[in-house]
C-alpha atoms as one frame of an Amber mdcrd trajectory, in Angstrom:
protein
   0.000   0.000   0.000   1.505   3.236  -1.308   1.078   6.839   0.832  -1.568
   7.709  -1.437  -3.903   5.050  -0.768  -4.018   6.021   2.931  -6.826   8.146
   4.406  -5.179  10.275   6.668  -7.522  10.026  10.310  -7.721  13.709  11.884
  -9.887  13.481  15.386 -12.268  16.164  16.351 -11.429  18.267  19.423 -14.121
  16.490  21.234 -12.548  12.763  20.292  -9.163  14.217  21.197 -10.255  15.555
  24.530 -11.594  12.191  25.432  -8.528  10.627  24.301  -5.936  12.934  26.153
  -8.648  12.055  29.377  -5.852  10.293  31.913  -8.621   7.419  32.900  -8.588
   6.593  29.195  -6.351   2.990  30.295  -3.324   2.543  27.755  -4.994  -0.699
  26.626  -8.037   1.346  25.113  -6.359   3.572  23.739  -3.737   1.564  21.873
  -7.014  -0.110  20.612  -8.450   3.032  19.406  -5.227   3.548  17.858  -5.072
   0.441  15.891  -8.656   1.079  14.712  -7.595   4.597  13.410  -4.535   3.049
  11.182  -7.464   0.656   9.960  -9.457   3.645   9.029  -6.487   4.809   7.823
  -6.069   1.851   5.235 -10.053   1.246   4.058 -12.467   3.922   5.263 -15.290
   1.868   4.664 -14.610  -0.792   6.869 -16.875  -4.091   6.417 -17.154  -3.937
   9.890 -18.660  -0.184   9.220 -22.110   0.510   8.822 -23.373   3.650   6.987
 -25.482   6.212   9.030 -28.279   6.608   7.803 -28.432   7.786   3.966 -25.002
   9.183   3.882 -22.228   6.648   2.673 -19.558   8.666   3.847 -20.792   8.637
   7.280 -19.383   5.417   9.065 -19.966   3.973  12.568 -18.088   1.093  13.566
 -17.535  -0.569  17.183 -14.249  -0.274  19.088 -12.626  -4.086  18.940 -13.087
  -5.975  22.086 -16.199  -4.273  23.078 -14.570  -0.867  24.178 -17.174   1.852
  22.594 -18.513   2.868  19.589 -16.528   5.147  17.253 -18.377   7.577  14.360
 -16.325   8.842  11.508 -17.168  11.091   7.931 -15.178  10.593   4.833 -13.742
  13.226   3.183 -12.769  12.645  -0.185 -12.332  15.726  -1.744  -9.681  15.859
   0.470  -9.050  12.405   0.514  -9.230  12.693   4.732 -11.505  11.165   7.626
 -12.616  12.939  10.065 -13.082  10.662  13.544 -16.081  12.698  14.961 -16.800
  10.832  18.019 -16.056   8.023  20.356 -18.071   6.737  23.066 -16.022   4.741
  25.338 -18.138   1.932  27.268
C-alpha cells in the first residue's frame, strides 16, 4: 500500500479531549489507535455501517467491546474525520 492510498484520520477536538482524558487505560487507547490506522487503510470498513443515507458517514464498534466510534469521509480531500467516540 503506497502513501496515497491512505486516508489520513484527523480526530475532532471532542474525540481528542476524550482521548488525552488520563482514565482513558493505555490498553483502550492503543485499541483506538489500531482502529484509526485501519481507518487509515479502508475507510469503509466491512465492519462499518453507513449512518443513515449518507455513505460517507461510518460507525463502527471499538474491537473488544470498548465503545462505539463515528467517523465522515472526506474525499475531496481524501481525509476522515473521527467525529466521536463513546467509550463503554
Amino acid at each position: 500500500m503506497s502513501e496515497d492510498d491512505l486516508w489520513p484520520v484527523v480526530p475532532s477536538e471532542v474525540v481528542a479531549e476524550t482521548l488525552a482524558d488520563p482514565s482513558v487505560s493505555a490498553e483502550v487507547f492503543s485499541t483506538v489507535a489500531a482502529l484509526t490506522v485501519a481507518i487509515c487503510e479502508d475507510p469503509w470498513l466491512t465492519a462499518s455501517d453507513q449512518v443513515g443515507t449518507d455513505p460517507d458517514w461510518r460507525e463502527i464498534l471499538i474491537p473488544k467491546g470498548f465503545g462505539i466510534a463515528e467517523y465522515r469521509i472526506d474525499r475531496k480531500n481524501q481525509q476522515v474525520l473521527l467525529t466521536r467516540i463513546v467509550l463503554f
